[in-house]
mmCIF file of the N, C-alpha and C atoms, coordinates in Angstrom:
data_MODEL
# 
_entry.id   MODEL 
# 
loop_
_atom_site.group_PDB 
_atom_site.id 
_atom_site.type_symbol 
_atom_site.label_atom_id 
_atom_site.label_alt_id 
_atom_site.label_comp_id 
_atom_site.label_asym_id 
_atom_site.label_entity_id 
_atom_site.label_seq_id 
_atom_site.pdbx_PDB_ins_code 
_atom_site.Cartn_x 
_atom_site.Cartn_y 
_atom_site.Cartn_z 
_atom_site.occupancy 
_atom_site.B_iso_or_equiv 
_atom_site.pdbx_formal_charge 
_atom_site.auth_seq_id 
_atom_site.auth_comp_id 
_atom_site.auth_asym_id 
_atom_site.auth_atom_id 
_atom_site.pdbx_PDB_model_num 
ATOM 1   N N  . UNK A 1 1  ? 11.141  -1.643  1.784  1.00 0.00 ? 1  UNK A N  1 
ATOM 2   C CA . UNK A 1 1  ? 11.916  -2.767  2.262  1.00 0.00 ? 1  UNK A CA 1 
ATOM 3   C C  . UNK A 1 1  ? 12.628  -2.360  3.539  1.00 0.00 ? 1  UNK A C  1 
ATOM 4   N N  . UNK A 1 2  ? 12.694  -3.350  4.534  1.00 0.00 ? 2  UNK A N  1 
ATOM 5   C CA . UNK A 1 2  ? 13.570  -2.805  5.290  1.00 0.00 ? 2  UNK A CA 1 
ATOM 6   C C  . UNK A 1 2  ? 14.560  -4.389  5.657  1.00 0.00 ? 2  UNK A C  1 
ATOM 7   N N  . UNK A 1 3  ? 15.902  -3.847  6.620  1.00 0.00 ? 3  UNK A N  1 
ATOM 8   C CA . UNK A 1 3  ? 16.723  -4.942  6.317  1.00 0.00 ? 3  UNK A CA 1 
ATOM 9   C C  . UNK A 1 3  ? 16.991  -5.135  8.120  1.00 0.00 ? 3  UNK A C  1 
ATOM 10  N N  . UNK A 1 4  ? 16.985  -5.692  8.461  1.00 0.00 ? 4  UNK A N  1 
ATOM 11  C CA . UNK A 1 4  ? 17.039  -6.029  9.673  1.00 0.00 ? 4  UNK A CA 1 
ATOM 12  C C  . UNK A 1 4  ? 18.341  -6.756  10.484 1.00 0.00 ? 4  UNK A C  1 
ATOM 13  N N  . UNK A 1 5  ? 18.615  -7.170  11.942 1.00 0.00 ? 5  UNK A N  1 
ATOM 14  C CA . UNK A 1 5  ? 20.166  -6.911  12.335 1.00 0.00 ? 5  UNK A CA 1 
ATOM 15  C C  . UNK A 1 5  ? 20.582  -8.687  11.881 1.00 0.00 ? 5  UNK A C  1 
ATOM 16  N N  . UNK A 1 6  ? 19.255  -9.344  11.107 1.00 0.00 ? 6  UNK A N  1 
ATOM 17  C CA . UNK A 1 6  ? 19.919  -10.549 10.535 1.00 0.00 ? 6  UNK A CA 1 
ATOM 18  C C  . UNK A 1 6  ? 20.931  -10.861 9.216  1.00 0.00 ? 6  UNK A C  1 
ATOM 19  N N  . UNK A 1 7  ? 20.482  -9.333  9.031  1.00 0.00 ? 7  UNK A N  1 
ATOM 20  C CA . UNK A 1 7  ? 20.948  -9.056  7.311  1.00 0.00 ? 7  UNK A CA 1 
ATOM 21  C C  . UNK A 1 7  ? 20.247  -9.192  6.255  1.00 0.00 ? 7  UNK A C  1 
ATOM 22  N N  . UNK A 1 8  ? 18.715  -10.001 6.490  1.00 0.00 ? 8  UNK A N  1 
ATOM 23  C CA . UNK A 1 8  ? 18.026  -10.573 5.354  1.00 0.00 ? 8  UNK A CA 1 
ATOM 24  C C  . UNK A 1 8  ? 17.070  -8.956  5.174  1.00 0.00 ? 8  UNK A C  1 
ATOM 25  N N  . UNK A 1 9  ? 16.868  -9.033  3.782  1.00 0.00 ? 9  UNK A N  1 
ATOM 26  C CA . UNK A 1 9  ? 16.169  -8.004  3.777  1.00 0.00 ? 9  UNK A CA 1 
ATOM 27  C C  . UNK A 1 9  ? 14.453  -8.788  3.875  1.00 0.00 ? 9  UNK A C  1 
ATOM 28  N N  . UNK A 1 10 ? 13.270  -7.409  4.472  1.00 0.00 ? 10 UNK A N  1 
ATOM 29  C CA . UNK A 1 10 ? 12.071  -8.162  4.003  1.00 0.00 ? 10 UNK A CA 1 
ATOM 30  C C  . UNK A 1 10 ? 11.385  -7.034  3.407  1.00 0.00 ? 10 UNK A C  1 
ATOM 31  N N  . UNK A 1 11 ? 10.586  -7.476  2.240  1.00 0.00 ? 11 UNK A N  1 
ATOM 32  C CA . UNK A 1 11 ? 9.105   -6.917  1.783  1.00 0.00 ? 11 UNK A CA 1 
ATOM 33  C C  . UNK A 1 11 ? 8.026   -7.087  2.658  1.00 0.00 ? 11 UNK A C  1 
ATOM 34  N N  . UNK A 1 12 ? 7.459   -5.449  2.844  1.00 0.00 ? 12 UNK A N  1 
ATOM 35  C CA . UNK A 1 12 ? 5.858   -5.977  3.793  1.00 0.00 ? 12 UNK A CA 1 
ATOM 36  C C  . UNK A 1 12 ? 5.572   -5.012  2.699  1.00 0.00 ? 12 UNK A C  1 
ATOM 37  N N  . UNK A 1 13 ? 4.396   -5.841  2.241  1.00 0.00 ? 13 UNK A N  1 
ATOM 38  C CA . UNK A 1 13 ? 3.313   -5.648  0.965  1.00 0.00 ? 13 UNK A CA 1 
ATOM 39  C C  . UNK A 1 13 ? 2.037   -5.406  2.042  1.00 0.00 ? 13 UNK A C  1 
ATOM 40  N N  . UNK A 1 14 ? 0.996   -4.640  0.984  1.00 0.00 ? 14 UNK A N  1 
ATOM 41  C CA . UNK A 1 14 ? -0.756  -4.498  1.507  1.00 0.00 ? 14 UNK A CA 1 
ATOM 42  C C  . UNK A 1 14 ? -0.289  -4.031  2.857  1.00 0.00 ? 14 UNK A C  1 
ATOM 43  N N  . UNK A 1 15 ? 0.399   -3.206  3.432  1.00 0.00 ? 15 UNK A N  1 
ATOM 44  C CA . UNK A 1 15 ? 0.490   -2.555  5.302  1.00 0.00 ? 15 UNK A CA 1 
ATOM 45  C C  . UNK A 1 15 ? -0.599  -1.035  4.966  1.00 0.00 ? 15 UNK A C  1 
ATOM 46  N N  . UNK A 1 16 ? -0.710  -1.115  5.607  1.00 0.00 ? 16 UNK A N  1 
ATOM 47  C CA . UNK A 1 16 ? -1.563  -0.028  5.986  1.00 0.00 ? 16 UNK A CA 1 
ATOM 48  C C  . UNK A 1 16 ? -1.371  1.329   6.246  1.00 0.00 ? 16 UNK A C  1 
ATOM 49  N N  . UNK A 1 17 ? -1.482  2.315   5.424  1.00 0.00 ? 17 UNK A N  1 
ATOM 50  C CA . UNK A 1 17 ? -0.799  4.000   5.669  1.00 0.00 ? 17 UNK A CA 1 
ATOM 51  C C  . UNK A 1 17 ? -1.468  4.919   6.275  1.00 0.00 ? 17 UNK A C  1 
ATOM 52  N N  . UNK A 1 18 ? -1.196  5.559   7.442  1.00 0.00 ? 18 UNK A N  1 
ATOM 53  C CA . UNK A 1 18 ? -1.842  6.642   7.830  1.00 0.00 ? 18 UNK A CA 1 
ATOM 54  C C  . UNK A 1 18 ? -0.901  7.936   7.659  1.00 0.00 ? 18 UNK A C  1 
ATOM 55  N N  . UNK A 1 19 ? -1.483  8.665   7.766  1.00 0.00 ? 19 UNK A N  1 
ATOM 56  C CA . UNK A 1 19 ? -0.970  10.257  8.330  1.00 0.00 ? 19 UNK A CA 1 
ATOM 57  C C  . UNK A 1 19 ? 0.185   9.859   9.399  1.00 0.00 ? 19 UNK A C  1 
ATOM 58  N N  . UNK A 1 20 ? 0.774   10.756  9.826  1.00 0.00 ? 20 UNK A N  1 
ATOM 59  C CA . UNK A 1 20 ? 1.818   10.363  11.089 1.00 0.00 ? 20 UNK A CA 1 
ATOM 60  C C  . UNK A 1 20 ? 1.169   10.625  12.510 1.00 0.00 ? 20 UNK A C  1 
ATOM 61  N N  . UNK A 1 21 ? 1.088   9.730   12.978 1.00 0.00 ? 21 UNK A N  1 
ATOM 62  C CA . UNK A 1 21 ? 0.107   9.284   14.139 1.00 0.00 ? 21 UNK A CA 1 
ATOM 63  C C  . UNK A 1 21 ? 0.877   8.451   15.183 1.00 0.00 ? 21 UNK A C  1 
ATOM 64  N N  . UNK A 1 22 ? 1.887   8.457   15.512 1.00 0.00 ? 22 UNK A N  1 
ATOM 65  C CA . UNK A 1 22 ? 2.781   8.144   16.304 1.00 0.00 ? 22 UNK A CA 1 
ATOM 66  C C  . UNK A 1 22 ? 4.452   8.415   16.507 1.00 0.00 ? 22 UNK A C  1 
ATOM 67  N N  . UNK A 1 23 ? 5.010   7.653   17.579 1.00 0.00 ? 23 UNK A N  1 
ATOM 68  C CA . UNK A 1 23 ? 5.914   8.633   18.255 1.00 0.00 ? 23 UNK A CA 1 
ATOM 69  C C  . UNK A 1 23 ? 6.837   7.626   17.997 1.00 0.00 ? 23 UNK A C  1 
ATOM 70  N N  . UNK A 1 24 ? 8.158   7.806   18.863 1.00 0.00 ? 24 UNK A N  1 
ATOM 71  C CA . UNK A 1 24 ? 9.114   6.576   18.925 1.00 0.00 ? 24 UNK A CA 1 
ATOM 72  C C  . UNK A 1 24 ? 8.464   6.189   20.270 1.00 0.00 ? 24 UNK A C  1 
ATOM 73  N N  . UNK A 1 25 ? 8.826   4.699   19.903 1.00 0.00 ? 25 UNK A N  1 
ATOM 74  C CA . UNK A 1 25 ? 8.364   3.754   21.077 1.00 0.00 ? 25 UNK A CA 1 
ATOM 75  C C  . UNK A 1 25 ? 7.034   2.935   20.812 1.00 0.00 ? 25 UNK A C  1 
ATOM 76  N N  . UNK A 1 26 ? 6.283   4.063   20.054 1.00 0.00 ? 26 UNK A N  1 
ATOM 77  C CA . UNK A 1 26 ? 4.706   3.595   19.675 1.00 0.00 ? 26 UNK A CA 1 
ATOM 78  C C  . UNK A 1 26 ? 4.465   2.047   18.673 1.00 0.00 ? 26 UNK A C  1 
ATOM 79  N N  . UNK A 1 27 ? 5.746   1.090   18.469 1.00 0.00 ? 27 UNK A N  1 
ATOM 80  C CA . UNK A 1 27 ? 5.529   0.429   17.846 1.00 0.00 ? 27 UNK A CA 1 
ATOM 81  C C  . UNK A 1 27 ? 5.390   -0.726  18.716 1.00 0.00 ? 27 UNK A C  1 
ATOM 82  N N  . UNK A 1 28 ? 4.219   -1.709  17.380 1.00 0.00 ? 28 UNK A N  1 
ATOM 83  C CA . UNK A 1 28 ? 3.652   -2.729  18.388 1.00 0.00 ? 28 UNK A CA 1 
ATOM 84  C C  . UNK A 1 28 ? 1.987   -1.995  18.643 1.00 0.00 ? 28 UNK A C  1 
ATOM 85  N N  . UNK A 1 29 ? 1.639   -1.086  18.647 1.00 0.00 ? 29 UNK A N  1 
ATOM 86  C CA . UNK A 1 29 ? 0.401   -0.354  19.117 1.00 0.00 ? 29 UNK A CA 1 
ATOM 87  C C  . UNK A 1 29 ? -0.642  -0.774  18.179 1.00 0.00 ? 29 UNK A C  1 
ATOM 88  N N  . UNK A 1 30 ? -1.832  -0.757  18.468 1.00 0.00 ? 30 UNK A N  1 
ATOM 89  C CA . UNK A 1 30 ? -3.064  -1.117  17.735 1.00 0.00 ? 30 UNK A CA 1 
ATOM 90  C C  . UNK A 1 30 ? -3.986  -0.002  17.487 1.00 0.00 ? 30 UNK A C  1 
ATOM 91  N N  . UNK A 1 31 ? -4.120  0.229   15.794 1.00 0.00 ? 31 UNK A N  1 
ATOM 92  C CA . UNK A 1 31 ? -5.013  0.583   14.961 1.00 0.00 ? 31 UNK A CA 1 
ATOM 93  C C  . UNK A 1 31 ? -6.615  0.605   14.955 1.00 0.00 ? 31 UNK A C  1 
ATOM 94  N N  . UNK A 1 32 ? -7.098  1.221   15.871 1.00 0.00 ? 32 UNK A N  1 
ATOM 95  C CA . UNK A 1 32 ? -8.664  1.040   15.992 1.00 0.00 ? 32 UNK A CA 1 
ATOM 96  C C  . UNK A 1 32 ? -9.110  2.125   14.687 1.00 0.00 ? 32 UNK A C  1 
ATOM 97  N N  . UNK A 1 33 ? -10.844 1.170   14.938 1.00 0.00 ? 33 UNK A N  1 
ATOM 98  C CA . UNK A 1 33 ? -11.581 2.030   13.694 1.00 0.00 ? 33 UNK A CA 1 
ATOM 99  C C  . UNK A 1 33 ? -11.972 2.815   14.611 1.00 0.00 ? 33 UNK A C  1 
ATOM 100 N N  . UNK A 1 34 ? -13.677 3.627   14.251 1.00 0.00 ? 34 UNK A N  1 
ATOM 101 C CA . UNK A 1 34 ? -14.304 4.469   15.373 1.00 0.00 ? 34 UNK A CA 1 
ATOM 102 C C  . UNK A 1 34 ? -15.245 3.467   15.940 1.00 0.00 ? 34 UNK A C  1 
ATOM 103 N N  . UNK A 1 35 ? -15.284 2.354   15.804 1.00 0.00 ? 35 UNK A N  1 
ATOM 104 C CA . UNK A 1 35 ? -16.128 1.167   16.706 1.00 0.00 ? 35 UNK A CA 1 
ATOM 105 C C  . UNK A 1 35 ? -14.775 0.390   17.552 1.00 0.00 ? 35 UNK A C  1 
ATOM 106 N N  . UNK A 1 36 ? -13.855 0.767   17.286 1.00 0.00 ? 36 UNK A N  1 
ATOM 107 C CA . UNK A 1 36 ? -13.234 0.196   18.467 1.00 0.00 ? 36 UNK A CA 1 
ATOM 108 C C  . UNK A 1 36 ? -12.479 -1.386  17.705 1.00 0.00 ? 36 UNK A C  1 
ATOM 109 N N  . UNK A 1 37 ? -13.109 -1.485  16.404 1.00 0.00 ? 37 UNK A N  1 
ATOM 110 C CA . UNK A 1 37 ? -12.174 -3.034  15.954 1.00 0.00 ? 37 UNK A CA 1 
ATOM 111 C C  . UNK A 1 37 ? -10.993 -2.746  15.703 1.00 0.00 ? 37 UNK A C  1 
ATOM 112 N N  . UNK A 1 38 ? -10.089 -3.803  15.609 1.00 0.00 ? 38 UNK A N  1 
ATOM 113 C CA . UNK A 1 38 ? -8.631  -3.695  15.512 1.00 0.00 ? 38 UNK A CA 1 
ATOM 114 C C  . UNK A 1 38 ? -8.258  -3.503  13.714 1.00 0.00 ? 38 UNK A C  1 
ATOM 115 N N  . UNK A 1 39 ? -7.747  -2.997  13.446 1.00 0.00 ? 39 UNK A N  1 
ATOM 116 C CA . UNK A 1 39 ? -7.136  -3.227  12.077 1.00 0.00 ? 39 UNK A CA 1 
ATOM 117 C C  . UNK A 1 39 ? -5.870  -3.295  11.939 1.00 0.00 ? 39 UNK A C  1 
ATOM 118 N N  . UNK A 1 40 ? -4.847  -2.534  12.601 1.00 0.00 ? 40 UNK A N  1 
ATOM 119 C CA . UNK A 1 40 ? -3.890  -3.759  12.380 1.00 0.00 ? 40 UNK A CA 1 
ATOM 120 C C  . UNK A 1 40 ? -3.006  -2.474  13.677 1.00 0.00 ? 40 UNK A C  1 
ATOM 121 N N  . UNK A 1 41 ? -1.103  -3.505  13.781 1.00 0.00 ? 41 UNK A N  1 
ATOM 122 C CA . UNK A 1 41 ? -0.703  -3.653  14.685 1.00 0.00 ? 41 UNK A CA 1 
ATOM 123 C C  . UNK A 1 41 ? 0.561   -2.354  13.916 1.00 0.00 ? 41 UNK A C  1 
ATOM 124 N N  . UNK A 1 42 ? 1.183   -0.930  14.882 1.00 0.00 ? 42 UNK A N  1 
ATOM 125 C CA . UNK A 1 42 ? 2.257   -0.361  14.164 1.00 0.00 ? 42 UNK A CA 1 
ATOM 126 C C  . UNK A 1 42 ? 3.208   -0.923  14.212 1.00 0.00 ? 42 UNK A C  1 
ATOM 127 N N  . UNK A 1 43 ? 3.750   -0.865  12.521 1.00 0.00 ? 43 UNK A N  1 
ATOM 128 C CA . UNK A 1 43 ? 5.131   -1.127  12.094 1.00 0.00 ? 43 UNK A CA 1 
ATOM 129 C C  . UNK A 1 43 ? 5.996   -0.199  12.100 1.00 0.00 ? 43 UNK A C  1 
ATOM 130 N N  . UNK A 1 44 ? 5.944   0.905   12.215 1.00 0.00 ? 44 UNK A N  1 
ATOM 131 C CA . UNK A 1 44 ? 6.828   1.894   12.270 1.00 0.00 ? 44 UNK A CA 1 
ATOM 132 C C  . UNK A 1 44 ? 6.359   3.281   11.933 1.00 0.00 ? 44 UNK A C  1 
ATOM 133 N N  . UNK A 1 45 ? 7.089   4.633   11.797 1.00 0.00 ? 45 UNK A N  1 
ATOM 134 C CA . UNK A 1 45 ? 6.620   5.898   11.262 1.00 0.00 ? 45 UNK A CA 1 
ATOM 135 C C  . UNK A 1 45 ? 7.550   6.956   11.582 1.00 0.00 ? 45 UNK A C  1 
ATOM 136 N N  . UNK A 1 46 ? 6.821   7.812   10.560 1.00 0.00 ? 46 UNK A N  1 
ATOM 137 C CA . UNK A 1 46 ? 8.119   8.946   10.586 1.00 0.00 ? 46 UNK A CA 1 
ATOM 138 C C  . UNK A 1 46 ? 7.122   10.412  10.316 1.00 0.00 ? 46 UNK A C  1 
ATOM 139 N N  . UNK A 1 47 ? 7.990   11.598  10.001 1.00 0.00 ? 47 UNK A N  1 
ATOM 140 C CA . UNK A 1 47 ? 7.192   12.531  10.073 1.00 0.00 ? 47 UNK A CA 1 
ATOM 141 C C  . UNK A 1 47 ? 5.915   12.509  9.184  1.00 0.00 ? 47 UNK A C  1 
ATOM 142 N N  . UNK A 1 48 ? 5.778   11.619  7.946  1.00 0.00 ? 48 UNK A N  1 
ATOM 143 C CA . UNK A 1 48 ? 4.582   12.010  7.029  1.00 0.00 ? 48 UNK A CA 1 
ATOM 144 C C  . UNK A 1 48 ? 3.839   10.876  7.020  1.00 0.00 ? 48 UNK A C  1 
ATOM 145 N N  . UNK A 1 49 ? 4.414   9.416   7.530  1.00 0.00 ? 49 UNK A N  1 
ATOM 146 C CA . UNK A 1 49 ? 3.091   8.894   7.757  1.00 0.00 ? 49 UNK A CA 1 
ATOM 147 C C  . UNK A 1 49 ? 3.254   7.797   8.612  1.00 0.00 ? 49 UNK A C  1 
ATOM 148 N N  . UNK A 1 50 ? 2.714   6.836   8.876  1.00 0.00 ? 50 UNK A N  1 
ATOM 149 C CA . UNK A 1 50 ? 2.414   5.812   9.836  1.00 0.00 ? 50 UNK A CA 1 
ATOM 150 C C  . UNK A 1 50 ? 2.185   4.486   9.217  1.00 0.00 ? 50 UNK A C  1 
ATOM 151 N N  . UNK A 1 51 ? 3.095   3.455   9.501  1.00 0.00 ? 51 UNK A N  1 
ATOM 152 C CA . UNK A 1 51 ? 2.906   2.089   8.685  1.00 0.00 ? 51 UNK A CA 1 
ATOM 153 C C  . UNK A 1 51 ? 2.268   1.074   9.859  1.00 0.00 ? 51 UNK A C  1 
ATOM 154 N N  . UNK A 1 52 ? 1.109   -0.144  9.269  1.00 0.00 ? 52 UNK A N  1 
ATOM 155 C CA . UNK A 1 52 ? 0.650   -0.917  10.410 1.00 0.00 ? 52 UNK A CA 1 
ATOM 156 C C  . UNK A 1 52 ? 0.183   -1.786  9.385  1.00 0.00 ? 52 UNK A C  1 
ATOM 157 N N  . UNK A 1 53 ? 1.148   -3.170  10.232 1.00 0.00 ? 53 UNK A N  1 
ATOM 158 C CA . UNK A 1 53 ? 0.431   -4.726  9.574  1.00 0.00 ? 53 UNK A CA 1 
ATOM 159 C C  . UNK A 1 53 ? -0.791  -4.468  9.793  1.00 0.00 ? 53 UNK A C  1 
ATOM 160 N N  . UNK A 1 54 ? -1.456  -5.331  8.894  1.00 0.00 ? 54 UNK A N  1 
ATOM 161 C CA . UNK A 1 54 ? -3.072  -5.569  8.733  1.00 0.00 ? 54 UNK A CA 1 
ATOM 162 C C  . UNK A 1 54 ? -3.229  -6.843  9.931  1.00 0.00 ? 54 UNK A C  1 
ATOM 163 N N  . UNK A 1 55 ? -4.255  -6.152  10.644 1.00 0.00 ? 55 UNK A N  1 
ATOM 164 C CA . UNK A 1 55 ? -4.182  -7.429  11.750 1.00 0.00 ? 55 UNK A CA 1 
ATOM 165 C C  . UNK A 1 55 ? -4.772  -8.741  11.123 1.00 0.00 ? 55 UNK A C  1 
ATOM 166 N N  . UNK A 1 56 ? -5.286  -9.131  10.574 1.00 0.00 ? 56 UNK A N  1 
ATOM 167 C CA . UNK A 1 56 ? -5.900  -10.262 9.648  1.00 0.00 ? 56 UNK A CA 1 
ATOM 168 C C  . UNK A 1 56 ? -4.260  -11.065 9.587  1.00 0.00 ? 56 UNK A C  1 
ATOM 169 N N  . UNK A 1 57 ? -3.312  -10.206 8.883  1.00 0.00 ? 57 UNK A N  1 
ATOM 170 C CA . UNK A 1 57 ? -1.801  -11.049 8.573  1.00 0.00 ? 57 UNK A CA 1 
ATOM 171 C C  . UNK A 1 57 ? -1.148  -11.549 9.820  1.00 0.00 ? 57 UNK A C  1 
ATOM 172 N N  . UNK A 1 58 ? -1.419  -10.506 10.908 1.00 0.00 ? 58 UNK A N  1 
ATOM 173 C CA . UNK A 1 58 ? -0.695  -10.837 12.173 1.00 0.00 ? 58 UNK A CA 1 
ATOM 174 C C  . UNK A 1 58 ? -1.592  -12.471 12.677 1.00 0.00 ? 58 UNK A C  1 
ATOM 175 N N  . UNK A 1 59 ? -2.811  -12.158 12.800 1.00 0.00 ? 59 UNK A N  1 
ATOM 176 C CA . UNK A 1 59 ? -3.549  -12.907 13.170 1.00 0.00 ? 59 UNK A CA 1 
ATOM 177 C C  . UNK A 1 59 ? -3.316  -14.837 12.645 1.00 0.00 ? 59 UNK A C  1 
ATOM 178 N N  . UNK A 1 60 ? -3.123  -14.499 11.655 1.00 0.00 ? 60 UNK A N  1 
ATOM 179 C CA . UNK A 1 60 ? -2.975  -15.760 10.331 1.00 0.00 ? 60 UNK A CA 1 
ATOM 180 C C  . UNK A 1 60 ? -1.457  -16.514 10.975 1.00 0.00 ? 60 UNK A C  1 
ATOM 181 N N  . UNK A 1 61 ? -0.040  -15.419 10.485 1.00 0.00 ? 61 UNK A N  1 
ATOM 182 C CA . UNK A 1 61 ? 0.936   -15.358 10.682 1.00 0.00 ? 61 UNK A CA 1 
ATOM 183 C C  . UNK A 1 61 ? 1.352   -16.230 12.134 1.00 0.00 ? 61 UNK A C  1 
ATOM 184 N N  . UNK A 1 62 ? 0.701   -15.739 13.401 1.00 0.00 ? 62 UNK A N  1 
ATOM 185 C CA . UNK A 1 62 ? 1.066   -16.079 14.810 1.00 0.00 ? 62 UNK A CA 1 
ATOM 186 C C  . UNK A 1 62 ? 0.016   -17.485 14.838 1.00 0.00 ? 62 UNK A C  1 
ATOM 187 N N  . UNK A 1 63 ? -1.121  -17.922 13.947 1.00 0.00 ? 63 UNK A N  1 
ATOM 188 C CA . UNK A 1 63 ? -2.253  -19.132 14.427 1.00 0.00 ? 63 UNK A CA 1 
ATOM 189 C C  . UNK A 1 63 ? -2.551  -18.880 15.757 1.00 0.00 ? 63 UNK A C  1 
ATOM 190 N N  . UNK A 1 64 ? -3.250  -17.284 15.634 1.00 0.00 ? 64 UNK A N  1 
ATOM 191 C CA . UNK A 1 64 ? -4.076  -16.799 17.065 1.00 0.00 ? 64 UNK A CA 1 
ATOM 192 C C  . UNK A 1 64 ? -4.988  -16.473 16.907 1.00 0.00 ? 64 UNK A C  1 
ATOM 193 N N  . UNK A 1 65 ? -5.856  -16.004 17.697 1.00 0.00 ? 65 UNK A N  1 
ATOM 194 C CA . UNK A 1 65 ? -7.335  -15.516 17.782 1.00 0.00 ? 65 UNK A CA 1 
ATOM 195 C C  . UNK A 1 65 ? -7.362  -14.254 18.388 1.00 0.00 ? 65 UNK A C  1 
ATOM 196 N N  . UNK A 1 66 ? -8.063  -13.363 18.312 1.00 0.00 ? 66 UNK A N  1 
ATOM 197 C CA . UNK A 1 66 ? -8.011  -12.364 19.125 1.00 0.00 ? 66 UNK A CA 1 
ATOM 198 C C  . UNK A 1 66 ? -9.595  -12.263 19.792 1.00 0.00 ? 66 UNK A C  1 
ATOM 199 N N  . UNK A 1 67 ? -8.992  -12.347 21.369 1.00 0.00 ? 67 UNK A N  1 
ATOM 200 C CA . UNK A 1 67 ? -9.764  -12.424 22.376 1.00 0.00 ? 67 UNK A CA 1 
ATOM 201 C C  . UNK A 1 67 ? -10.832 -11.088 22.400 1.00 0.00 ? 67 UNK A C  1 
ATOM 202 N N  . UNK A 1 68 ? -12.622 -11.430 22.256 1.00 0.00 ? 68 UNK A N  1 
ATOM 203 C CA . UNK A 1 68 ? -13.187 -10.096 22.633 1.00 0.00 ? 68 UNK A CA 1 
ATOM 204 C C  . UNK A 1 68 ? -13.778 -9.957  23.777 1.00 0.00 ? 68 UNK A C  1 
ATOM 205 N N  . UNK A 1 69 ? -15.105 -9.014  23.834 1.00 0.00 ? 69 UNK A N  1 
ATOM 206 C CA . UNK A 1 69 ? -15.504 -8.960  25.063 1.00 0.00 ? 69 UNK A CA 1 
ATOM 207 C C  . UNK A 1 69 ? -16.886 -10.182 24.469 1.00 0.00 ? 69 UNK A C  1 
ATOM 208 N N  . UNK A 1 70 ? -17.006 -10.616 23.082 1.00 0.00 ? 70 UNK A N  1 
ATOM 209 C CA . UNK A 1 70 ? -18.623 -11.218 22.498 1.00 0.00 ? 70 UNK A CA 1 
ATOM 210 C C  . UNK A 1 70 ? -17.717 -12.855 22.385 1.00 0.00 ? 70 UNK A C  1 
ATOM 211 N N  . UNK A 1 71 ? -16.324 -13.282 22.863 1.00 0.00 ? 71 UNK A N  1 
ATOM 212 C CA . UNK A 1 71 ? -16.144 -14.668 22.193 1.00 0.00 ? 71 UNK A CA 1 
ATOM 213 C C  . UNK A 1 71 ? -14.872 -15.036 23.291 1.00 0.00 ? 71 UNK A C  1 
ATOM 214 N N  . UNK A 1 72 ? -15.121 -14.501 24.311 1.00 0.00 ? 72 UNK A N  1 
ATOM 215 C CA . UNK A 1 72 ? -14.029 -14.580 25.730 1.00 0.00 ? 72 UNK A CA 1 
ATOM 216 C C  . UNK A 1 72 ? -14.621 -15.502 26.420 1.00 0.00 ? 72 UNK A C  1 
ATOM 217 N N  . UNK A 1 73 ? -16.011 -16.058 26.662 1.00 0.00 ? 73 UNK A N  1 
ATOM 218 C CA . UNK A 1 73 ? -15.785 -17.182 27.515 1.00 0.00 ? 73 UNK A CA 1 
ATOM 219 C C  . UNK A 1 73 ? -15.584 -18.527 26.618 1.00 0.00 ? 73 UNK A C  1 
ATOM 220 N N  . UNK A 1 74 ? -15.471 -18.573 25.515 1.00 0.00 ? 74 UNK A N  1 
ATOM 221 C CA . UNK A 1 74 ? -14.934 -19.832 24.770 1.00 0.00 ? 74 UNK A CA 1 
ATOM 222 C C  . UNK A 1 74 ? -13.288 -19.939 25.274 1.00 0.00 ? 74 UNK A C  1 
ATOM 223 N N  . UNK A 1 75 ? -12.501 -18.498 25.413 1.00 0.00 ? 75 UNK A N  1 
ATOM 224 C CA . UNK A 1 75 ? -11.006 -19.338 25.723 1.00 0.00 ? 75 UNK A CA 1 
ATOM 225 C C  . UNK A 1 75 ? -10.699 -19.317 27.534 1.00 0.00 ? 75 UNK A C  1 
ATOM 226 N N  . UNK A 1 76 ? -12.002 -19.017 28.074 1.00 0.00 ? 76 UNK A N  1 
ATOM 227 C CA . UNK A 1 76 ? -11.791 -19.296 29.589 1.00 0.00 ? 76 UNK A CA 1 
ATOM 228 C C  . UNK A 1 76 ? -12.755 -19.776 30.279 1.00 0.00 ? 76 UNK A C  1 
# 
């Protein structure tokens, strides 16, 4: 859980755990596989591991699309 400067606390359920794989500042950064797809966006981390929304939730959450190099001339 974490509680934020509104006061409300929130649950992020199903996030994604790595090893510790980032720094301060690194949040917001994107989760590639070894093909290069996105899996999700960092939520935070500390010395033992690395938390990241599942981009599917971000995706849903914001009613966005994520732009590729195979489905980019549909939004231009």
């Amino acid at each position: 859980m974490n509680s934020f400067s509104t006061g409300k606390t929130f649950l992020f359920k199903n996030q994604i755990a790595t090893s510790s794989m980032s720094d301060g500042g690194d949040s917001g950064a994107l989760l590639l596989d070894d093909n290069n797809h996105v899996l999700g966006l960092l939520l935070g981390g500390g010395k033992i591991r690395t938390v990241y929304n599942p981009i599917n939730y971000i995706l849903k959450e914001l009613n966005v699309r994520l732009v590729t190099s195979r489905n980019v001339d549909k939004f231009f």
